[in-house]
C-alpha positions as a printed NumPy array, in Angstrom:
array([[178.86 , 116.855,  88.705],
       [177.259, 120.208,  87.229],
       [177.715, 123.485,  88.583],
       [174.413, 122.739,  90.643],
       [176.322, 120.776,  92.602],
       [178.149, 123.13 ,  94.093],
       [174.806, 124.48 ,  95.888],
       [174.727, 121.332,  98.381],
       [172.305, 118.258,  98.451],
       [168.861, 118.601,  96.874],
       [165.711, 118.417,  99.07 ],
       [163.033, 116.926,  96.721],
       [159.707, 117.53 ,  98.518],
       [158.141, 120.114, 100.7  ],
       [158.271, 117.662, 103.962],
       [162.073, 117.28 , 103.388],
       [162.417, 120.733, 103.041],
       [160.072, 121.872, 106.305],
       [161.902, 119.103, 108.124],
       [165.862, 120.666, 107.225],
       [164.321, 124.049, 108.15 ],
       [162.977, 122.72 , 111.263],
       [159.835, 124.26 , 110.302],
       [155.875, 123.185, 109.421],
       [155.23 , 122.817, 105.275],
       [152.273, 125.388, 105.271],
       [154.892, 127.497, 106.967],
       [157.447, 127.21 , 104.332],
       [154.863, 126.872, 101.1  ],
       [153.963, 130.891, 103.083],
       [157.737, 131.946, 103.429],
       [157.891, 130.977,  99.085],
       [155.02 , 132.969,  98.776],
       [155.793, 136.162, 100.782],
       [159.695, 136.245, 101.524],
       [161.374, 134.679,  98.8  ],
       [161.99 , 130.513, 100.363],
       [164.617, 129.403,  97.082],
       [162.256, 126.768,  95.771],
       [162.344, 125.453,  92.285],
       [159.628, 124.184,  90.405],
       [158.296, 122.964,  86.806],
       [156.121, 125.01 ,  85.147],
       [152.434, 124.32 ,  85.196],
       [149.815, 123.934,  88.629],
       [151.247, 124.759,  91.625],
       [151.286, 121.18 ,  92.777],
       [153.927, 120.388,  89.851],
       [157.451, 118.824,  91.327],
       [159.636, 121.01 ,  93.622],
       [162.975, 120.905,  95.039],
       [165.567, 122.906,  96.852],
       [169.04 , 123.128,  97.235],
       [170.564, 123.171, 101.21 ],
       [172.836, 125.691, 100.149],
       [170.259, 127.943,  99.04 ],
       [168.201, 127.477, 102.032],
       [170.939, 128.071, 104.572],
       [171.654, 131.578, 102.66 ],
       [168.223, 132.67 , 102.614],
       [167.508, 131.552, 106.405],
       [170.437, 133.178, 107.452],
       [169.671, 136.314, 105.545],
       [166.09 , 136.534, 106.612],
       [166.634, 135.012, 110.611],
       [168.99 , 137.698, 110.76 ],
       [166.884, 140.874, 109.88 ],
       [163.616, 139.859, 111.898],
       [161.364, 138.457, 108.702],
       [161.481, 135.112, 109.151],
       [160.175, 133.432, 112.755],
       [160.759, 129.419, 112.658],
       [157.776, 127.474, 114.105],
       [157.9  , 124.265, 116.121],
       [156.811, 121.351, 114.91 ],
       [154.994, 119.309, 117.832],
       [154.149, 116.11 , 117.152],
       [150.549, 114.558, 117.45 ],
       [149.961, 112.25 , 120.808],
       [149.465, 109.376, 119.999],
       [146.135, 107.158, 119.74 ],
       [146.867, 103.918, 118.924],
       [146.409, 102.841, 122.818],
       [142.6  , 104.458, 123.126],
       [139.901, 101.866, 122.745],
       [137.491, 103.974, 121.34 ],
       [140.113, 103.872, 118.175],
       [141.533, 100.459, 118.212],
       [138.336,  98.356, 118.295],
       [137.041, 100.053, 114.847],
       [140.366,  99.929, 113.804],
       [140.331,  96.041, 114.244],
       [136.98 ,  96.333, 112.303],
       [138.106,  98.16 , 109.046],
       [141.192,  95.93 , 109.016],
       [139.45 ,  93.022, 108.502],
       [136.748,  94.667, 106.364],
       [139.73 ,  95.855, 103.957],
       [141.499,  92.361, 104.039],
       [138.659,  90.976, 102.884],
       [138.257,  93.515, 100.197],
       [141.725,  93.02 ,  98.819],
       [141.562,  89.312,  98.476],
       [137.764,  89.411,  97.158],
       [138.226,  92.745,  94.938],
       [138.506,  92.545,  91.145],
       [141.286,  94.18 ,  88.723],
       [141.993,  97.745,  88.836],
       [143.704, 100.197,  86.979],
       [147.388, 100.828,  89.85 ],
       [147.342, 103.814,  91.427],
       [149.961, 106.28 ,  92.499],
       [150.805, 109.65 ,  95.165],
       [152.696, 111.142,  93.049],
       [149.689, 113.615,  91.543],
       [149.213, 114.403,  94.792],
       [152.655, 115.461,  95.771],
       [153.568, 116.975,  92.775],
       [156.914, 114.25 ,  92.906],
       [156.371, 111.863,  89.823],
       [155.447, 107.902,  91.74 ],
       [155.224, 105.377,  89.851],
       [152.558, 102.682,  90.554],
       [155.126, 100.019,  91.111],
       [158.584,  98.445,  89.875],
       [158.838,  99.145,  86.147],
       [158.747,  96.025,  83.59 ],
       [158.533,  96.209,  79.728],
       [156.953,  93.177,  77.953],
       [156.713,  92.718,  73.855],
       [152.715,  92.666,  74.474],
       [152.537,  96.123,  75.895],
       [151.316,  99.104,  74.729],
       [153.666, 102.163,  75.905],
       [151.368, 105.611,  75.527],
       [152.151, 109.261,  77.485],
       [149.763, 111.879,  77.91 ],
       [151.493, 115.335,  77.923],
       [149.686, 118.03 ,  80.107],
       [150.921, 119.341,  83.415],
       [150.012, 116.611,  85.165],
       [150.266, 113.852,  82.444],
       [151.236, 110.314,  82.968],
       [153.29 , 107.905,  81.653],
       [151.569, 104.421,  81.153],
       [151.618, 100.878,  79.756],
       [148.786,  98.719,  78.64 ],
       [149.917,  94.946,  79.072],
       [147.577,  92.219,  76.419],
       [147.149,  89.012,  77.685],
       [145.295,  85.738,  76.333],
       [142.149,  87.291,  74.483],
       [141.406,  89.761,  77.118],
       [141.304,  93.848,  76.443],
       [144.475,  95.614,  77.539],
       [144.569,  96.628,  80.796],
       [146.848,  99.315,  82.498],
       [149.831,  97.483,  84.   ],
       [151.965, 100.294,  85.046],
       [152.021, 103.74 ,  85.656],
       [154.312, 107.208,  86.595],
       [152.565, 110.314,  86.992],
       [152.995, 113.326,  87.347],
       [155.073, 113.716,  84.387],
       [155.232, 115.37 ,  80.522],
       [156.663, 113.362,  78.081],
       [155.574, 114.524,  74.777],
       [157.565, 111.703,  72.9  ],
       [159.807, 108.191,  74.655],
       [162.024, 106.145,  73.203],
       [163.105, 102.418,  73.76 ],
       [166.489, 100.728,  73.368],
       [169.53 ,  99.613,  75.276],
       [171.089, 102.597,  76.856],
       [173.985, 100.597,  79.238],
       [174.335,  97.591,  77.251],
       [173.45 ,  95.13 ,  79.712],
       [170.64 ,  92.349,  78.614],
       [167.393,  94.587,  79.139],
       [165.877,  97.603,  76.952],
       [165.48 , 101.16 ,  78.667],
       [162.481, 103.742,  77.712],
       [163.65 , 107.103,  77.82 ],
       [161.613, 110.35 ,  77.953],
       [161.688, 113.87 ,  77.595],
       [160.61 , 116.449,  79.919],
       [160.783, 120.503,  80.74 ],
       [160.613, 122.62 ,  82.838],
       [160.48 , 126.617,  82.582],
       [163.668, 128.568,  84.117],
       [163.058, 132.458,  84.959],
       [165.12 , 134.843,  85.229],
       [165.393, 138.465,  86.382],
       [167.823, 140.865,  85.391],
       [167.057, 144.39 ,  87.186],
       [163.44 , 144.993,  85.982],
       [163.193, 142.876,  83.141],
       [161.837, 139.479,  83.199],
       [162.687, 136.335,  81.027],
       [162.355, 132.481,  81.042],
       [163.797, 129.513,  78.938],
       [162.502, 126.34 ,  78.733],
       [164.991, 123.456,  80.189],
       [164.53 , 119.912,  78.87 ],
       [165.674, 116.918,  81.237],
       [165.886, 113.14 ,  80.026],
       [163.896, 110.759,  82.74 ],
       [165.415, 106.878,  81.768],
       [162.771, 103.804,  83.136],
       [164.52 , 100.974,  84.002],
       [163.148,  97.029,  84.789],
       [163.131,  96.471,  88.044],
       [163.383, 100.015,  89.159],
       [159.993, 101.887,  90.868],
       [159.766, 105.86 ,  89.552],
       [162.833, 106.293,  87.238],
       [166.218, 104.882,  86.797],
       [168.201, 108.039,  86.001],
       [167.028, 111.658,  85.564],
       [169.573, 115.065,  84.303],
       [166.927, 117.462,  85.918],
       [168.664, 118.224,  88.738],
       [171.788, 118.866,  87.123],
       [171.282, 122.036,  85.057],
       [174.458, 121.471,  82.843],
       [172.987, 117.956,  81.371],
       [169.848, 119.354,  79.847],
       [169.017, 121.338,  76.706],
       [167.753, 124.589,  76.457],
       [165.03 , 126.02 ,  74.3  ],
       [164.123, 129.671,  74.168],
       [160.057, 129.088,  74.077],
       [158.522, 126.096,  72.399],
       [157.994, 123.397,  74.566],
       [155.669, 120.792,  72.897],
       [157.765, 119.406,  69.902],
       [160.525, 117.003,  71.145],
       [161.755, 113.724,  69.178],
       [163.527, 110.589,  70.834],
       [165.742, 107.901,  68.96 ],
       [167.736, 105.584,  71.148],
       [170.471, 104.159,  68.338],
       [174.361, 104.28 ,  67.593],
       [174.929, 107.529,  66.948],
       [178.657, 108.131,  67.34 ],
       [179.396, 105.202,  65.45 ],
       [180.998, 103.345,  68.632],
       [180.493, 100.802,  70.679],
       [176.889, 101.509,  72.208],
       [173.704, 103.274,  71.806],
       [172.967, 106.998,  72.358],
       [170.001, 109.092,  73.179],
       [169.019, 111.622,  70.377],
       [166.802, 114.207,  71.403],
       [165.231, 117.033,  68.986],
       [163.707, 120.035,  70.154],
       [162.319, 122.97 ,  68.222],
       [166.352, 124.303,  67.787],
       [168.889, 121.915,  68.805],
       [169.513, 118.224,  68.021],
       [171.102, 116.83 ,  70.875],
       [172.731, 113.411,  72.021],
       [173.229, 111.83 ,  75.157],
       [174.864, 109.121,  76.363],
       [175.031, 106.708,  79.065],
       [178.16 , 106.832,  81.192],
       [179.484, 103.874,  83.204],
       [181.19 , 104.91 ,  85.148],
       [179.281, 108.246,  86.229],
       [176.329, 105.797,  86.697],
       [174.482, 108.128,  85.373],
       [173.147, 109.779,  81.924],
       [175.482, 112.424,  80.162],
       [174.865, 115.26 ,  77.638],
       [177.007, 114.65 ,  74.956],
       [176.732, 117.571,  72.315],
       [173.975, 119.791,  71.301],
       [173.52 , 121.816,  67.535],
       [171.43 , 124.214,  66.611],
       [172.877, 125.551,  63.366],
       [172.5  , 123.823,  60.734],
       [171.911, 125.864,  57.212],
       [173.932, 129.07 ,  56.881],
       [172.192, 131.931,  57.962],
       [169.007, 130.261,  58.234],
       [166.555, 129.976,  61.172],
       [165.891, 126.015,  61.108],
       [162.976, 124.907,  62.7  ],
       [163.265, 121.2  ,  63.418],
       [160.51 , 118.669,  62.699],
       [161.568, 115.248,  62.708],
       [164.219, 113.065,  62.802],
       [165.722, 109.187,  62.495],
       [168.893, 107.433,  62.527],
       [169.972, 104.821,  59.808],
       [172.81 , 103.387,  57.887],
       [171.125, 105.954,  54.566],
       [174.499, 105.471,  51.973],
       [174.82 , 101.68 ,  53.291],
       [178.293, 102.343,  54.357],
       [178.04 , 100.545,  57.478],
       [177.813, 103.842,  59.599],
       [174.895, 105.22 ,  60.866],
       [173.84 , 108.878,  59.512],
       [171.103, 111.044,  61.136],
       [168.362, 112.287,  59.116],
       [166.382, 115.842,  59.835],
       [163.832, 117.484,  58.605],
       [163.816, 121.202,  58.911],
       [161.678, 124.387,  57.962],
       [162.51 , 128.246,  57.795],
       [160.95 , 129.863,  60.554],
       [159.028, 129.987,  63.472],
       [156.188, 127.759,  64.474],
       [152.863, 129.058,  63.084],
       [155.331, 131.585,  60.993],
       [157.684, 129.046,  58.224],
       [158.661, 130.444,  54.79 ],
       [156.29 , 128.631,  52.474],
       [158.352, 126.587,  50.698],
       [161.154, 126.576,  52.536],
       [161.712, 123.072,  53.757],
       [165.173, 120.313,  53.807],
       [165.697, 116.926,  54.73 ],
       [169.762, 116.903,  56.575],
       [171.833, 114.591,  56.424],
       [174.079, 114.623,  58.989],
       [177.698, 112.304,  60.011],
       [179.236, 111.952,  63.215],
       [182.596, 114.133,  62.984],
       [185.207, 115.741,  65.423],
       [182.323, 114.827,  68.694],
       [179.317, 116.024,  67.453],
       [176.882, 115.762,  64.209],
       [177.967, 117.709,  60.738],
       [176.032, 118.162,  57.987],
       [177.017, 116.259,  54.88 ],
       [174.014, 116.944,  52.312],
       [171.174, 119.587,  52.115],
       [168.364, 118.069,  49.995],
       [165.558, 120.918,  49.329],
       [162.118, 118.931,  49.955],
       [159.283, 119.117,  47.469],
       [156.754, 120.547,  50.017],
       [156.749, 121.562,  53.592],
       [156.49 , 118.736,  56.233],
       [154.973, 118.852,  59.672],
       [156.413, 116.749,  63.374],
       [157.292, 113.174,  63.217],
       [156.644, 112.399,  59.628],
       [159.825, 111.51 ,  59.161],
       [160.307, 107.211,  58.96 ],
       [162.549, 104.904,  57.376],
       [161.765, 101.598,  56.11 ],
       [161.927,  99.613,  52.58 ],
       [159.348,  99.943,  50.549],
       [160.506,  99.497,  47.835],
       [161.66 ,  95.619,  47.968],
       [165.357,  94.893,  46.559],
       [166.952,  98.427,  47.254],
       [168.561, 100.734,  49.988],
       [166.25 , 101.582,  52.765],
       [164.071, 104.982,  52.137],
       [163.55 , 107.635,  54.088],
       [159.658, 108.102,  53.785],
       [157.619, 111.647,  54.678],
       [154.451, 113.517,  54.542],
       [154.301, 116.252,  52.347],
       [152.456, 119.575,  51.658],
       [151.696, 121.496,  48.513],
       [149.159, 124.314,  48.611],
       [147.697, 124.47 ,  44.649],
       [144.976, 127.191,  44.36 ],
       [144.42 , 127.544,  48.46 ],
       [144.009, 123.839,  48.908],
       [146.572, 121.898,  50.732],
       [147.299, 118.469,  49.759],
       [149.36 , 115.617,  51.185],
       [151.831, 113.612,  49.475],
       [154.099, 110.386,  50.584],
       [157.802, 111.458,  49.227],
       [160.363, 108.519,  49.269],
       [163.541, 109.491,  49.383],
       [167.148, 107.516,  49.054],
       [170.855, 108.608,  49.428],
       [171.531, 107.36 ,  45.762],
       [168.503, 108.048,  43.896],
       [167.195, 110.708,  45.195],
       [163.218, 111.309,  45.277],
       [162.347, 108.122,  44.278],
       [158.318, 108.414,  44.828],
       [155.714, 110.876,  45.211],
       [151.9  , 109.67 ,  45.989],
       [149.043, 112.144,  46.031],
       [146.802, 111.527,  48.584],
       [143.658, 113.963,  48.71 ],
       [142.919, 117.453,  49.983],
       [143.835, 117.789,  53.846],
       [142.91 , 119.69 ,  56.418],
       [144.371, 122.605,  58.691],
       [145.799, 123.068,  62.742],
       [146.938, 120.328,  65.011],
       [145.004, 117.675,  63.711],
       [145.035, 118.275,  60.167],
       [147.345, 116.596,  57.389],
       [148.463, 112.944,  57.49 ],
       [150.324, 110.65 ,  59.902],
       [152.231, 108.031,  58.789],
       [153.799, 104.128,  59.728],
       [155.754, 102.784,  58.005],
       [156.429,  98.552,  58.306],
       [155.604,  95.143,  57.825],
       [152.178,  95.233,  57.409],
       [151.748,  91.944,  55.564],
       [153.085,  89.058,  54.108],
       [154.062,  90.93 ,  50.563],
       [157.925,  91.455,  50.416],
       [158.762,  94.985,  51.32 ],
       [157.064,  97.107,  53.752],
       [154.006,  99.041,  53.378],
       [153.164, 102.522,  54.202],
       [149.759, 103.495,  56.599],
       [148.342, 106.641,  56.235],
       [146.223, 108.21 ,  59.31 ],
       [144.498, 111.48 ,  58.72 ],
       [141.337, 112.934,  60.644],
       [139.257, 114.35 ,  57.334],
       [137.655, 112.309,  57.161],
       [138.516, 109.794,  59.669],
       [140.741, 107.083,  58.252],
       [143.427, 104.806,  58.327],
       [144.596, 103.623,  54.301],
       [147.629, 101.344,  53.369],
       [149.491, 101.056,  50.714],
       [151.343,  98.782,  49.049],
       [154.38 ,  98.719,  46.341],
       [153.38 ,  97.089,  43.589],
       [155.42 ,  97.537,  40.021],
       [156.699, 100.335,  40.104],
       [154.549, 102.612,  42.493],
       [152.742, 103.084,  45.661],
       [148.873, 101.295,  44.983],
       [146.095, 101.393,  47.825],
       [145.427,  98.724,  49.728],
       [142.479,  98.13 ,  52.655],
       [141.1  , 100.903,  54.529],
       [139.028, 101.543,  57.633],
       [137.313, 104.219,  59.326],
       [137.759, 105.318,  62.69 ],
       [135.489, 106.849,  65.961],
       [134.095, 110.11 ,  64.49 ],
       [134.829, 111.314,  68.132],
       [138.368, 110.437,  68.103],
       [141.451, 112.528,  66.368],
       [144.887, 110.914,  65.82 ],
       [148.142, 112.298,  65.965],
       [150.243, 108.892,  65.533],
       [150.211, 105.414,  64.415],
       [152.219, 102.83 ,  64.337],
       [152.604,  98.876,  63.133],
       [153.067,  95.74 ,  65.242],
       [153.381,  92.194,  65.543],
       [150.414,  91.057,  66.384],
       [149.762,  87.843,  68.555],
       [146.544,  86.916,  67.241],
       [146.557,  83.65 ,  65.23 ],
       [145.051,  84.526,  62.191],
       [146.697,  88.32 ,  61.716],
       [149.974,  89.03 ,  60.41 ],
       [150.255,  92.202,  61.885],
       [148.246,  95.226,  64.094],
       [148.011,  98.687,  63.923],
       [147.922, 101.006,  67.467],
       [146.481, 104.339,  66.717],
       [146.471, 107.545,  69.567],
       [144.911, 111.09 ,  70.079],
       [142.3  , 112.729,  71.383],
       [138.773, 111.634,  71.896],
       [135.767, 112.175,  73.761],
       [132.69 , 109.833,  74.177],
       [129.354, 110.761,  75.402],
       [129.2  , 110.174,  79.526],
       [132.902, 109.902,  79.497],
       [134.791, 112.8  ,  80.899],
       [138.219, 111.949,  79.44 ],
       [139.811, 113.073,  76.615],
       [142.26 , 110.258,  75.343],
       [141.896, 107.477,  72.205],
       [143.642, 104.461,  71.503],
       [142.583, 102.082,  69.549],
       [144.244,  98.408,  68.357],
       [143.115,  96.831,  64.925],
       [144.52 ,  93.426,  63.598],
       [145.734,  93.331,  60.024],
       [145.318,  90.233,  57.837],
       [143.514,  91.036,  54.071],
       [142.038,  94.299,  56.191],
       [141.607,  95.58 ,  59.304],
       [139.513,  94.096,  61.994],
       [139.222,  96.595,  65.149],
       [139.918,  95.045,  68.453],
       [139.828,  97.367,  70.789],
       [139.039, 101.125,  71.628],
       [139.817, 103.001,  74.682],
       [137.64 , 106.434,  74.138],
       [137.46 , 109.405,  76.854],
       [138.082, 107.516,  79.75 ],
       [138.051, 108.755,  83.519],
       [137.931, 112.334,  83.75 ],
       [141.892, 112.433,  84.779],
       [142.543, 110.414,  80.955],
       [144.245, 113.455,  78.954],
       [145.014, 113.308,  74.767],
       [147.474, 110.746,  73.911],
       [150.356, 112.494,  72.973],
       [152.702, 109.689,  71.559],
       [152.102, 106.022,  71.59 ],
       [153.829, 102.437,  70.63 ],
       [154.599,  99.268,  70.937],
       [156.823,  97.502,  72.96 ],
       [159.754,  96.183,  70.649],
       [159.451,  92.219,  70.386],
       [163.78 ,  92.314,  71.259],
       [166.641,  94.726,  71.776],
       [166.359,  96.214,  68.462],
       [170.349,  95.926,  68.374]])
């Protein structure tokens, strides 16, 4: 256990909380407000997930019961009604009414209490098929959903957990038993107070999913000592579920802004462990981290992690001052074995590995950025442990902010040997592949997309149709006219082009931007 343990059990809710106090929740949510009740929160609405330790709460109690502040309230409990015939006869009514509603009623999207609570529900026990779509919308009160394809029918939303902010997930076997795990990122904002001055951190916890499990399997966010801690930037994080270490096992690799960090699952714990964190990784250098992937790189049947890595500060790098790491499991922890100096700056997960090129070692594949006369371009570099840069394509002026420059997939795309690279980017709105062919990258098939929508990710499938060697699942932002949400997907079938097959844009009003999304892998990827 952490040192948090040593504070007592933890009281998750406000009703558990009222009821250890022996007091009404308004009447504690009031005694946070004006004297001080040792609650903890996330940051973000006030409705966001709380929880207390006993320890705390006996201290404070004490302190305040003592000096007159505090005066506990009884909690009466409601007479009750069940016996009063005014009450059961429409009771009888509606209870019917609703039975025949449930067996008459058509599909809907599940539903959850957990938004209103502020405690992350899930909408039932949590199952992971290789037809579903796996998407997370980050915001305060974002969700965590899948979207399960069946016969010929759109997706429709299987499963749900909200609320919760994953900006990123992962999925892989964390415990080595005969089922995958998705595991997510979260934060939550510590304060502090020392005399007058103020400060706060941000503290990212690991939530694990589990089949056959309702909410989550595991979560370190009650246990201050297994999370990472980042002084400010909260909305880049990474995941890669993979053998890290090199021994038996997967491990959990999280990136933040700073650190690279890897967790582990531990047995006999029964529970998820932080390993190691870095965050030094060039010598006197301020490394801002923006991607990252695990892979055998120098095919010595060990697994290296690759980084990518500007000088800086977000919204403040050193123009061309950019790396790609390399980086070996030694002595417990990840060291840097090779510093490669990147031919343009780079921007979050644009970092992928695949083999492009057919016949050799695997590549490590990125955007890149040159500025040439105030114009930015974007460039596909492919990089390889032995021969270094290998390729460089130019792909046309891009544009600035969040959803400028280009997103890339890299994978089996068609039948051709090798795999192919897909470029997203939102000026204008496109989706191009392309293909190695001699001795370069050529363009293949393109196709436009909603000029409503703006993607931050895409990815490449299997795709069950007959007919289709492969699909593409693209996520953002978007906004259609009468709709009040803001999210995009949207799922196109590759055969000699794309074919679009379906398009979730806006939404119900609650539907926030896509953040990250993926498919479900067809098999343990071990």
């Amino acid at each position: 256990m952490g040192p948090d343990s040593e504070k007592g059990e933890i009281l998750s809710t406000w009703k558990e909380i009222a009821a250890y106090l022996n007091s009404g929740v308004r009447t504690c949510i009031r005694w946070e407000k004006e004297s001080g009740l040792p609650v903890h929160r996330q940051e973000g609405a006030p409705r966001s997930r709380i929880f207390a330790y006993k320890g705390e709460l006996n201290d404070w109690f004490k302190s305040r019961l003592g000096n007159g502040t505090i005066h506990p309230e009884e909690v009466k409990p409601s007479k009750p009604v069940w016996g009063r015939p005014y009450i059961t006869f429409p009771l009888g009514i509606i209870i019917v009414a609703l039975g025949l509603f449930v067996v008459l009623k058509p599909r809907v999207a599940p539903t959850v209490t957990g938004a209103a609570s502020g405690v992350p529900q899930s909408s039932g026990l949590f199952e992971l098929n290789s037809v579903d779509i796996v998407e997370t919308e980050w915001a305060a009160s974002g969700r965590l959903r899948i979207w399960r394809r069946l016969n010929a029918a759109d997706p429709f939303e299987n499963w749900r957990i909200e609320p919760v902010r994953h900006t990123t997930f992962a999925t892989g076997n964390l415990d080595e038993d005969a089922n995958i795990e998705l595991a997510a990122p979260g934060h939550c904002r510590e304060y502090e107070k020392v005399g007058d001055l103020a400060s706060s951190k941000i503290r990212f916890f690991i939530n694990a999913y589990k089949l056959g499990f309702r909410d989550w399997w595991k979560t370190t966010f009650y246990d201050i000592s297994q999370c990472v801690i980042e002084k400010d930037n909260y909305e880049f994080t990474e995941t890669v579920i993979a053998d890290v270490d090199n021994s038996p096992g997967n491990e959990l690799l999280l990136v933040t802004a700073h650190a690279l960090s890897v967790f582990r699952y531990d047995p006999k714990a029964g529970e998820i462990r932080l390993v190691c964190t870095r965050n030094a990784f060039i010598d006197n250098v301020n490394t801002l981290l923006r991607s990252a992937a695990v892979v055998d790189i120098d095919h010595d049947g060990r697994n290296e992690i690759l980084a990518t890595a500007h000088e800086g500060e977000e919204g403040a790098e050193t123009p061309g001052k950019s790396w790609l790491l390399v980086l070996r499991w030694q002595d417990g922890g990840p060291a840097v074995s090779r510093i490669e100096a990147l031919p343009g700056m780079t921007s979050v997960r644009a970092l992928k590995i695949g083999d492009v090129v057919p016949g050799g070692p695997k590549e490590a594949v990125l955007a890149c950025y040159r500025v040439v006369k105030n114009v930015k371009y974007g460039h596909i570099i492919g990089w390889t442990f032995d021969g270094g840069f290998i390729f460089d394509k130019l792909i046309d002026e891009v544009g600035e902010g969040q959803y400028g420059g280009i997103f890339l997939a890299v994978g089996d795309l068609s039948a051709s040997p090798g795999d192919e690279v897909l470029v997203g980017r939102n000026h204008p709105n496109e989706i191009i592949s392309f293909f190695w062919r001699d001795n370069g990258l050529v363009r293949g098939p393109k196709i436009g997309f909603e000029t409503n929508a703006r993607i931050n990710n895409i990815q490449i499938g299997h795709s069950p149709r007959q007919g289709f060697y492969s699909c593409v699942l693209m996520s953002g932002t978007g906004e259609r006219e009468g709709q009040l949400g803001k999210s995009f997907l949207e799922l196109l079938n590759f055969s000699n082009g794309f074919v679009s097959e379906w398009t979730r844009l806006g939404g119900e009003k609650e539907d926030l931007a896509v953040s990250y999304a993926t498919f479900a892998p067809l098999k343990d990827p071990d």
